[in-house]
N, C-alpha and C positions, 0 to 999 in steps of 0.2 A: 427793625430791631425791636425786639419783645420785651419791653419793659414791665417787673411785676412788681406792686406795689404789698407793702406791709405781708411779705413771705415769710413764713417760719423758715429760720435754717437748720431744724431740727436733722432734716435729712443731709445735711449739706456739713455737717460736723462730727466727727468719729467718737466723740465724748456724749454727741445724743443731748444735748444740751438747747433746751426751748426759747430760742430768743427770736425775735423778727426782727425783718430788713427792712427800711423804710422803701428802698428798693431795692431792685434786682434783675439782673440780666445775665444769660449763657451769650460768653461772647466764643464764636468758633471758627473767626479769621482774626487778622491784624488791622481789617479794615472796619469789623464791628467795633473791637477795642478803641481805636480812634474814635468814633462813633460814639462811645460811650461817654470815653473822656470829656467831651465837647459837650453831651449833655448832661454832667455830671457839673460842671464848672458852670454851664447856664443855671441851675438850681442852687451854686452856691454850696455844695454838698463834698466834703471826704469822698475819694476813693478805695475800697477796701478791697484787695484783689483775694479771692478763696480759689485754690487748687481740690486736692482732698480732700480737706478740711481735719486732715491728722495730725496737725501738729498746733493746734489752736485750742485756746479755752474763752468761752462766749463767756463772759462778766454781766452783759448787761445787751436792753435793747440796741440797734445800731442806727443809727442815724445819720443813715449813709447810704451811698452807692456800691453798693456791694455785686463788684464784676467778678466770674466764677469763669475762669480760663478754658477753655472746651475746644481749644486748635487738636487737631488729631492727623496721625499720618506718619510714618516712616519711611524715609528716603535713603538708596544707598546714594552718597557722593563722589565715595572713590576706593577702589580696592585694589590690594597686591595680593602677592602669593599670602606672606603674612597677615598683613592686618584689612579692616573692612573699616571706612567712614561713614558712620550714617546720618541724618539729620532728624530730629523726633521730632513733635509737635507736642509743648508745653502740658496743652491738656491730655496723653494719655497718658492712661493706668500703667504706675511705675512697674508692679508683679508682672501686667501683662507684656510689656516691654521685654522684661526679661526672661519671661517667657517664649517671646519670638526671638530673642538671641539662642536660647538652647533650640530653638527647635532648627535655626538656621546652624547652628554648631561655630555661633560666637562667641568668643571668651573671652572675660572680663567684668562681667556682672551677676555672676553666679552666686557670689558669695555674702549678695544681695538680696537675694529672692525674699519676697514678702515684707518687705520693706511696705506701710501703708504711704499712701498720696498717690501724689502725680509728678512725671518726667521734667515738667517747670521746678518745682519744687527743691528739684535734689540737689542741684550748684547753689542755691542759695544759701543752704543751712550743711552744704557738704557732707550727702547723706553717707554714713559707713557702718560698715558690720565684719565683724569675724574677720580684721586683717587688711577692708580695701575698702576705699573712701571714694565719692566720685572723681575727685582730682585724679585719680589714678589712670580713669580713661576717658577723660572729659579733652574733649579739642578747643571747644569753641561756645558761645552762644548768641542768638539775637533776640532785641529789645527794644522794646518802645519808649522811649523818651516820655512819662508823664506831664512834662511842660510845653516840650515840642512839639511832640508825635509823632518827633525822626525815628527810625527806624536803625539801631546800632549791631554792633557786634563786639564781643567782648571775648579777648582768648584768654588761657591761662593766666598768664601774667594777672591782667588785669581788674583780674577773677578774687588774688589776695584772701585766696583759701586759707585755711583754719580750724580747728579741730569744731566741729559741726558749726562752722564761720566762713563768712565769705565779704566781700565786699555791699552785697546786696542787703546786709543783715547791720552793716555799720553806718560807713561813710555815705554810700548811696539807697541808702534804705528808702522806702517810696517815693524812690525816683524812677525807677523803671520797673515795665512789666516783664517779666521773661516771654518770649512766643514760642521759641525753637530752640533745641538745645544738641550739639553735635557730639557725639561718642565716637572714638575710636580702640576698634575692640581688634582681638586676634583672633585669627582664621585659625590657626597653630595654639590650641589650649598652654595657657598657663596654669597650675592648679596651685590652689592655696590653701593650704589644710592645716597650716601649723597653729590659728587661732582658736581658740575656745575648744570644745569637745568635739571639733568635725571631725575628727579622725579617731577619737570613740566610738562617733555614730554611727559611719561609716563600715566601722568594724561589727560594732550590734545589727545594721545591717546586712552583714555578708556581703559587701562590694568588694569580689575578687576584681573589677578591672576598673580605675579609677578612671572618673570623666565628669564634664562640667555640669552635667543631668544629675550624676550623683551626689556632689558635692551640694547642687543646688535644693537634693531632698534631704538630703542631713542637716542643711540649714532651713529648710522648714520644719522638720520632725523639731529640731532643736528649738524653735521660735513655736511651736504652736503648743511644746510641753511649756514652755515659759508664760509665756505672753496670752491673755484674753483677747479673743475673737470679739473686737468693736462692733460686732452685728448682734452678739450677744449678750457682753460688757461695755458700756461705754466705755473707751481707755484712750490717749493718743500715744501709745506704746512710753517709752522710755521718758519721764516727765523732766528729770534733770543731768543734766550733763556730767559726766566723769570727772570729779576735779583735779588738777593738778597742783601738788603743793611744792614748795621749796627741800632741797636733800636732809635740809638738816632738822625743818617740822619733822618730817616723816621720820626721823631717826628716833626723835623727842615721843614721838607717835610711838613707834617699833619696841619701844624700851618698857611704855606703859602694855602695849597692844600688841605682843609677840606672833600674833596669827595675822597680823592684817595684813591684805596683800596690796603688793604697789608694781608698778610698770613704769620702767626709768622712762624717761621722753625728753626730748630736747630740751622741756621746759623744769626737769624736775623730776615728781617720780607722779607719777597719774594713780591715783586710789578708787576702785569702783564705787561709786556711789550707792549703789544697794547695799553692799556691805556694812557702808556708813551709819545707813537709814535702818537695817536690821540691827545692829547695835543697841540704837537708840528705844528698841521697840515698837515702832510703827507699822512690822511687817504682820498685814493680817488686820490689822485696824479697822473695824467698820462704826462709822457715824453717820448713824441714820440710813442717808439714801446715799450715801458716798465710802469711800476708805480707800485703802491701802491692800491693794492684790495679796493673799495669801502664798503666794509662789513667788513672787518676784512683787518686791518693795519700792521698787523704782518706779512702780507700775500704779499711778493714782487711777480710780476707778467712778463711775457714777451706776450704779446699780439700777438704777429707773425714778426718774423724777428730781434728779439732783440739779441743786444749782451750782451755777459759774462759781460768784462770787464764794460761797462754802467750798470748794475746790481749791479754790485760790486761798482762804484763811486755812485749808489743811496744808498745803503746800508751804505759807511759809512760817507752819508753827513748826514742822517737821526741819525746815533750814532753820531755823531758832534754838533746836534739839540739837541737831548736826552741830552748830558753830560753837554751843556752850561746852558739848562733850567733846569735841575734837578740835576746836579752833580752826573749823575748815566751814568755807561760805560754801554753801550748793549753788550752783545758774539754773534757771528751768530750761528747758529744751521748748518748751512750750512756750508759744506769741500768747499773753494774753490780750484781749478784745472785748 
């Protein structure tokens, strides 16, 4: 086991963000993870588990055991004429996953594609885009007990999915590591186009014959005119979460605010959050080595040299702006650390 001491995670963060680890390991079985654990609690030391590293903002040095998930591997389990079972390995690249589903002519994550992180990652925070959420073809997962170092599974149920929520994120929040996580996709394409502009782009494309490859490039063309390339901008894409308010705020809202648009949902009507934050004038905001994406508002940014903590005071002067103008609280989508 490769232990490295006092590591920048500069590379190891989509925000590009200069903080060090007091330590550090690629763990890329279930039995180094255990391994770690056990020297992690001999030092007396936090566990900090990093996939991606795209949905995180570094505040501060970590003083800590900072494990970086690195199981790889895609298993079929079980298939019918319909559908296909597979099992992934935590640490691989969520794009490229989905990537090996089109190219195997899997369906069900198409509408995913470039989603930043890793396949651990995506039940946790219930990644979704354009209409489909993991719960949608999520079977199963397994996980390492952080006290025990049993070794679980957890199915749907269990899971207590949630609009980018999961069980992992509340009640059992580091308590477990994710290792593997099982998908069940269809052999027989489903297509979903009714969300956002995919079937504008589609059309700007000239897709005379519809398929899960094309769908899956209308949603990158669509993500890569929005969204800053983290190899270029530091960004961990969408910073806060879509709020959902009560029928009769938003009616209160709708009276003052004749154009804003809302999405009825189980809970209410869901208002997009950039809308919110462009309202208020933050879209386009640059401060210093940091701001707010020109194109997409949702989008906090670090241009080169930014810190955590200025990230986080823009983040929540902008939910300060949100709640006085609208009476609506923003959530970050982002863990800070």
């Amino acid at each position: 086991m490769n232990i490295q001491e006092n590591i920048s995670l500069k590379p190891y963060n989509t925000f590009g963000i200069d903080k060090k680890a007091r330590y550090f390991i690629n763990a890329s079985s279930e039995n180094e993870i255990k391994k770690a654990l056990i020297k992690a609690k001999e030092l007396g030391l936090p566990v900090i588990i990093l996939g991606g590293g795209s949905n995180i903002l570094l505040t501060r040095d970590l003083d800590s055991f900072v494990l970086k998930i690195d199981i790889k591997g895609i298993k079929i389990l079980e298939q019918s004429k319909e559908n296909i079972i597979v099992e992934v390995g935590a640490g691989e690249n969520w794009h490229e996953f989905v990537l090996h589903c089109l190219h195997n002519n899997w369906s069900g994550v198409e509408n995913l594609s470039l989603i930043p992180g890793t396949v651990g990652a995506s039940p946790m925070q219930n990644i979704g885009a354009y209409g489909i959420e993991i719960k949608d073809v999520f079977q199963g997962l397994k996980a390492i007990n952080r006290e025990t170092l049993e070794e679980e599974e957890f199915d749907w149920k269990a899971c207590r999915f949630g609009y980018r929520e999961s069980i992992f994120k509340n009640d059992l929040k580091n308590k477990y590591i994710i290792t593997r996580v099982i998908f069940k996709l269809n052999k027989i394409p489903v297509f979903h186009t009714e969300y956002g502009a995919i079937k504008e782009t589609l059309a700007e494309m000239k897709v005379k014959e519809l398929s899960i490859s094309a769908i899956s490039n209308a949603v990158i063309k669509i993500r890569q005119s929005k969204l800053p390339d983290p190899k270029i901008i530091g960004n961990a894409g969408s910073f806060f979460k879509n709020p959902t308010v009560s029928d009769s705020l938003f009616e209160n809202l709708r009276s003052t605010y004749p154009n804003i648009p809302g999405y009825p949902n189980e809970g209410g009507v869901k208002i997009p959050a950039a809308w919110l934050i462009e309202q208020t004038g933050w879209k386009g905001k640059k401060l210093g080595n940091i701001g707010v994406h020109k194109q997409h508002p949702l989008v906090l940014v670090n241009y080169g040299g930014g810190d955590g903590k200025d990230i986080q005071q823009l983040s929540e002067e902008i939910q300060q702006s949100v709640l006085q103008k609208f009476n609506v609280q923003l959530q970050p989508e982002v863990n800070f650390l």
